[in-house]
SEDRENKOL-843504 format. One record per residue (C-alpha): x, y, z. Coordinates in steps of 0.2 Angstrom, whole numbers, plus 5000, padded with zeros to 4 digits. Each point is the difference from the previous one (the first is absolute). Example, Ala and Ser with C-alpha at 12.3 -4.5 7.8 and 13.67 -1.06 7.14 Angstrom:
506249785039
500650174997
//
This chain:
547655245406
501849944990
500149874993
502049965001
499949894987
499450084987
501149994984
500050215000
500850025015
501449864994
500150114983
500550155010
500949965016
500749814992
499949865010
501350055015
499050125000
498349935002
501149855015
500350155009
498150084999
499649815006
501149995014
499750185006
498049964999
500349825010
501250095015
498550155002
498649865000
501349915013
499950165012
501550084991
501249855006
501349974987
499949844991
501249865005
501249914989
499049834999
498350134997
501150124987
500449844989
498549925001
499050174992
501450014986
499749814997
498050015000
500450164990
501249914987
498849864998
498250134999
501050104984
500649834991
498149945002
499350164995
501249994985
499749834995
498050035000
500350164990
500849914987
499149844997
498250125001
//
């Protein structure tokens, strides 16, 4: 099992990088179909948001 998330797989492939391992796991749990503009944006907006929380937790632990 990945965990996409994890903050080692943001240190090596950054985090286009990691959106793109995201987007390519949601289109192969969707049968392969491609993501739609209105689905594309709403992953990098939920992604964008989930690193901004992890960061803010991270630094006020």
């Amino acid at each position: 099992m990945i965990n996409p998330l994890d903050p080692q797989i943001t240190a090596v492939i950054g985090r286009a990088g990691q959106f793109r391992l995201l987007r390519a796991m949601a289109e192969l749990a969707n049968s392969s179909v491609p993501l739609d503009k209105r689905e594309a944006e709403a992953l990098r907006v939920a992604h964008a948001a989930t690193l901004t929380l992890a960061e803010y937790q991270e630094r006020a632990s």
